[in-house]
C-alpha positions in Angstrom: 12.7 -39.3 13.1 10.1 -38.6 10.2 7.3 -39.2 10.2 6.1 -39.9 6.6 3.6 -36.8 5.0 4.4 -34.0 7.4 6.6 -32.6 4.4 3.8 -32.1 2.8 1.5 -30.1 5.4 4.9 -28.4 6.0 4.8 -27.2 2.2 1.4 -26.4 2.5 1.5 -24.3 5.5 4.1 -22.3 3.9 2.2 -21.3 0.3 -0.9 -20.1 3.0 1.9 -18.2 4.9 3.0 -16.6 1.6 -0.3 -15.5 0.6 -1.6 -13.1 3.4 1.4 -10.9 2.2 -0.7 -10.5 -0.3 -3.6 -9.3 1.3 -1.8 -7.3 3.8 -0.7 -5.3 0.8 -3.9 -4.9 -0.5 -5.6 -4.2 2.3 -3.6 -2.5 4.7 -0.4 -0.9 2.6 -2.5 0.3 0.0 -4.8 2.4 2.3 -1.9 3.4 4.2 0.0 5.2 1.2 -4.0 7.0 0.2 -3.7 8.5 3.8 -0.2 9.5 3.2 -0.7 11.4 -0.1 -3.8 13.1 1.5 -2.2 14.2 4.0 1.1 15.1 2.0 -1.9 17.4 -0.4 -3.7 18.9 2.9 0.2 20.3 4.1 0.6 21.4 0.4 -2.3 23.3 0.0 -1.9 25.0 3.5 1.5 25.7 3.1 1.0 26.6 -0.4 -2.8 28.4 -0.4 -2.0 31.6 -2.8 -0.8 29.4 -5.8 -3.7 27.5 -6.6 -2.0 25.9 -10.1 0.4 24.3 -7.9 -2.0 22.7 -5.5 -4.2 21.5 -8.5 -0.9 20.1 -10.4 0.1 18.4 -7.1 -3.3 16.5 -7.1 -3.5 15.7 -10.9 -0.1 14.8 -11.1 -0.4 10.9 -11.3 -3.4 11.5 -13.5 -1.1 13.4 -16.0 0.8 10.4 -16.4 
C-alpha cells in the first residue's frame, strides 16, 4: 500500500541528499586538491633547488593564466 504524501517527503529527502555533495566539495575536495599542489611544489622545489625559474613558474603557473 501507499500511504498518501510520503512521495512527497520521499522527494524532499532526496533534493537535501543532493545538496551536501555540494558542500562536501567545497569543503573537503577543495582543501584536499590545496594540499596536493603544495605538496606536488614542496617535491618540485627539492627535487628541483638549483633552477629557481622553474620552481617560481611552477607556482605562478595558474596565475599566468
Amino acid at each position: 500500500m501507499v500511504i498518501p504524501g510520503t512521495n512527497k517527503i520521499k522527494i524532499k529527502d532526496k533534493t537535501n541528499l543532493n545538496r551536501i555533495p555540494l558542500a562536501l566539495n567545497i569543503f573537503f575536495i577543495f582543501p584536499s586538491l590545496l594540499i596536493v599542489y603544495i605538496y606536488l611544489s614542496e617535491e618540485m622545489r627539492e627535487n628541483v633547488s638549483k633552477n629557481e625559474k622553474f620552481y617560481k613558474n611552477f607556482l605562478l603557473f595558474p596565475l599566468k593564466r
